[in-house]
C-alpha positions in Angstrom: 21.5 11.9 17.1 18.7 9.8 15.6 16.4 8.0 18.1 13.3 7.3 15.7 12.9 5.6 12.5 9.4 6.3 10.3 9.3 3.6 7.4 7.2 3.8 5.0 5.2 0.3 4.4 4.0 -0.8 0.7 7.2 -1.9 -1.2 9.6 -1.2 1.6 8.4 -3.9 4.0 6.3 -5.8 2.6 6.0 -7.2 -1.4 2.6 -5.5 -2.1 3.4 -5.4 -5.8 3.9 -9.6 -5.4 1.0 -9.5 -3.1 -1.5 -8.1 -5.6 -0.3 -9.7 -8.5 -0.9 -13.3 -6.9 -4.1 -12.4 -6.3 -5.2 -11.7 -9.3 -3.1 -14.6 -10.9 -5.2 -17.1 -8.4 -8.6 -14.9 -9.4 -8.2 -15.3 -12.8 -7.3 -19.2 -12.8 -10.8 -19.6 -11.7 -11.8 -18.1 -15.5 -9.8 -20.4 -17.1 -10.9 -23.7 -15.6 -14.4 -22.9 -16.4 -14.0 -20.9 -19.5 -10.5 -21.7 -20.8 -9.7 -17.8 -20.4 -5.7 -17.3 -20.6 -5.4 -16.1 -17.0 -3.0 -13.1 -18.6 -5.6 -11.9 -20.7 -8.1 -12.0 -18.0 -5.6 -10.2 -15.8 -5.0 -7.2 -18.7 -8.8 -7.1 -18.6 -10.2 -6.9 -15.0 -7.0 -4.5 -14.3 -8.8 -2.2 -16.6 -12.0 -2.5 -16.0 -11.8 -2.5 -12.7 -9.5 0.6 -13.0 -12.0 3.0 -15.8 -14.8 2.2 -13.0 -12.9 3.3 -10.3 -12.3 6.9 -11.7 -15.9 6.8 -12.0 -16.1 6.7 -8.3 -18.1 8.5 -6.0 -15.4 10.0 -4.1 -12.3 9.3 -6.9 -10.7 13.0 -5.7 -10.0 11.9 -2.2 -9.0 8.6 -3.4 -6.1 10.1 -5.6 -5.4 12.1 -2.8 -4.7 9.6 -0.6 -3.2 7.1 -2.4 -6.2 4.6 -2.8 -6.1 2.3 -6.0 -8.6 0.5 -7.5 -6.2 -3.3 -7.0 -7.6 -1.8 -3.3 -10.6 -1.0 -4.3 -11.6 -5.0 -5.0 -10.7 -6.1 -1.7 -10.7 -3.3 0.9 -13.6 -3.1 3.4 -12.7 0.6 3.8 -14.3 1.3 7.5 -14.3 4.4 9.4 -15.8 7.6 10.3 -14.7 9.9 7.8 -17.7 10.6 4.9 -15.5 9.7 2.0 -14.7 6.3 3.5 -18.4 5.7 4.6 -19.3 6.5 1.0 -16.9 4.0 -0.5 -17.7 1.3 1.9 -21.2 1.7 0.9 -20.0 1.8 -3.0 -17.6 -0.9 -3.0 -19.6 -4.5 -3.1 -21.4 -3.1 -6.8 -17.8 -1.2 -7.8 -16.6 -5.2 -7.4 -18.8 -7.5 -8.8 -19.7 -4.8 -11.5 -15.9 -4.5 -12.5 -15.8 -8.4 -12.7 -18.7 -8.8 -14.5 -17.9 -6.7 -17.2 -14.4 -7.6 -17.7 -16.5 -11.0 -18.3 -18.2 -9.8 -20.8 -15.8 -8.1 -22.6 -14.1 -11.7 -23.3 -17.6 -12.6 -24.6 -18.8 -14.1 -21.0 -22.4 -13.5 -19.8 -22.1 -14.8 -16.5 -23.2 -12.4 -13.7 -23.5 -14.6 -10.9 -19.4 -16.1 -11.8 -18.7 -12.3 -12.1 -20.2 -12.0 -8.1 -18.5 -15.1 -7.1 -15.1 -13.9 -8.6 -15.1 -10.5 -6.6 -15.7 -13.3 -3.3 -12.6 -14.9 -4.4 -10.6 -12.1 -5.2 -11.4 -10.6 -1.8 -10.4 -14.0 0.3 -7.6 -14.4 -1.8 -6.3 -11.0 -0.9 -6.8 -11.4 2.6 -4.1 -14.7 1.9 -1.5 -12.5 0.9 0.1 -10.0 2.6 4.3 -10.8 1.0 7.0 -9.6 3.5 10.5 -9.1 2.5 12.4 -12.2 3.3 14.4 -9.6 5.8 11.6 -7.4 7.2 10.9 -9.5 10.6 14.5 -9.6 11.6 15.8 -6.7 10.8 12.7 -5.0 13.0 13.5 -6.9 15.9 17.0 -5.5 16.5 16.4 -2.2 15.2 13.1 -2.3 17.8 15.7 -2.6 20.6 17.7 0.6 19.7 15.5 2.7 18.1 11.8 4.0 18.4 9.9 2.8 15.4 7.2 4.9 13.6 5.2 4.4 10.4 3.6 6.5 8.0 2.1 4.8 5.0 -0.1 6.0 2.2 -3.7 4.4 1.5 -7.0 3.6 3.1 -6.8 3.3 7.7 -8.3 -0.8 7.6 -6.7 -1.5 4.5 -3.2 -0.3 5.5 -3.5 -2.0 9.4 -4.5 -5.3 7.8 -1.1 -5.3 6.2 0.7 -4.6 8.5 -1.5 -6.6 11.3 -1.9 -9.9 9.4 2.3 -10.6 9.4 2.1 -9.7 12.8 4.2 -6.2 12.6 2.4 -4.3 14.5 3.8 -4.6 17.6 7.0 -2.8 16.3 5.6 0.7 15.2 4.1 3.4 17.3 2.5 5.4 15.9 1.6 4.3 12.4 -0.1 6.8 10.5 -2.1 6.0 7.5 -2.9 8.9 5.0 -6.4 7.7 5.2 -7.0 8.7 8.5 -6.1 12.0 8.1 -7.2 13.3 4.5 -2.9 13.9 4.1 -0.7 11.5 1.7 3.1 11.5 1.2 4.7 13.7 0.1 2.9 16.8 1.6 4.9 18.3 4.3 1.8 17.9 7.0 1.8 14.3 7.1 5.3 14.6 8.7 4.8 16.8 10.6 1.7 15.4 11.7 3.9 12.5 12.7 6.8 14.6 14.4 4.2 16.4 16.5 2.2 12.6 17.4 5.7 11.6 19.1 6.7 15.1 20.2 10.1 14.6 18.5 12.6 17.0 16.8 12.9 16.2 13.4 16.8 15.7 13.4 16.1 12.9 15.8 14.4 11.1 12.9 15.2 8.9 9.7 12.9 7.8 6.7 13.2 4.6 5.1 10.9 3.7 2.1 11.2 2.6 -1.7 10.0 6.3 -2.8 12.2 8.8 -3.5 9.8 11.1 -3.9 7.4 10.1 -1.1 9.4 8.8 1.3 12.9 10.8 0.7 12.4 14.4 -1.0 8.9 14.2 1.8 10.7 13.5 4.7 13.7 15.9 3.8 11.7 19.2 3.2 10.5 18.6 6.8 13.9 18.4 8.3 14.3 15.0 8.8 17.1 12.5 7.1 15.9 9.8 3.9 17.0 7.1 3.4 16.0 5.4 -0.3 15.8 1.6 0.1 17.1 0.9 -4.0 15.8 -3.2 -4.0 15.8 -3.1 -7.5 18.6 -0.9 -9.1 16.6 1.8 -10.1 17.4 5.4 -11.4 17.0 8.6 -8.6 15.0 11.1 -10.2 17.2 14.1 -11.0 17.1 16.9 -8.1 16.5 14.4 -4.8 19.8 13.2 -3.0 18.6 10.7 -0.4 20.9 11.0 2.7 21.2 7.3 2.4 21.2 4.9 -0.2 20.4 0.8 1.0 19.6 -1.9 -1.1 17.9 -4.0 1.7 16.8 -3.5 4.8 20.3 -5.1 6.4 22.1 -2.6 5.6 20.1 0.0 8.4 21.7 -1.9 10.6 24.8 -0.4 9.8 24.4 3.2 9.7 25.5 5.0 12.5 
């Protein structure tokens, strides 16, 4: 019988494809009301930048490991005790204004101090944005009455919470683990576990919901517990993973027995 359902976050409850692409669509605006930049070619350009530096990083393994992007990399604060995440909070504030500044001058901008106050904006800007499904809230509530809610979600501990936090979801999961936090990202089999063992649950009392089917569906299934693939957008499984369930929005949980 399933009691507990572990949904994944990025994608599955909230937009964060929407959420970062409105970011940098409000960012870039700034560049072409005082340089006439096309804000599409200013976009193509910071993504890059920003993304070549970020590989340069000082800890880019444990940031692939984890699922940390360089889109996060502009606006996360990235606080807590573990030494890679000290070492990129401490690396961060050049990472952004240097990524900014360059894709400046790239478009034949010298303008280091606009290149600062961009990586400002793009941060508060971020913070703005957190896109939830138009379904997530309700759909939560009356599955929160029947079922025991979990989360794991791949990325960096404060950048992950804020998410969630900022909407005000919060208060439906417990626990949420964030791959961050433990040095573990989806799929491996130990960030299930992980989870199974934090609730002291069997894992054929559980259920996975996420957008992934190879995170989120082929990672929960290898551990034992059901996934189910939430398909928003009509897209092909990858050959060899049979989700147990197939949804196109979050609704339809509601209707599984």
């Amino acid at each position: 019988m399933i009691t507990t359902l572990i949904f994944d976050l990025d994608e599955t409850l909230l937009y964060e494809e929407a959420s970062v692409e409105a970011t940098f669509e409000t960012t870039c605006a700034h560049v072409q009301r005082r340089y006439g930049i096309d804000p599409e070619v200013m976009k193509g350009t910071i993504r890059s930048t920003s993304r070549a530096l970020w590989r340069k990083g000082p800890v880019h393994d444990y940031c692939l490991a984890v699922c940390i992007s360089s889109p996060e990399g502009l606006a996360g604060t990235f606080k807590g005790d573990d030494p890679n995440l000290k070492a990129l909070h401490d690396w961060v504030p050049d990472f952004r204004w240097t990524s900014w500044t360059q894709a400046l001058e790239k478009l034949g901008i010298d303008d280091e101090d606009f290149g600062r106050e961009l990586a400002k904006i793009f941060v508060r800007e971020r913070r703005k944005r957190h896109i939830v499904f138009p379904e997530t809230e309700s759909v939560l509530k009356d599955l929160h009455r029947i079922y025991r809610l979990a989360m794991i979600t791949n990325g960096a501990p404060d950048v992950q919470l804020e998410k969630l936090n900022m909407p005000g979801l919060e208060r439906f999961f417990n626990p949420v683990v964030v791959s961050g936090q433990i040095g573990i990202s989806k799929p491996a089999r130990d960030i299930f576990t992980y989870t199974l063992n934090q609730m002291k649950i069997e894992p054929e009392t559980a259920m996975m919901i996420g957008d992934n089917p190879v995170n989120d569906v082929q990672g929960a299934q290898q551990c034992g517990i059901k996934g189910v693939w939430l398909n928003r957008f009509g897209a092909t499984c990858p050959e060899g993973i049979t989700p147990d369930v197939e949804i196109n929005t979050l609704e339809e949980l509601l209707l599984i027995d």
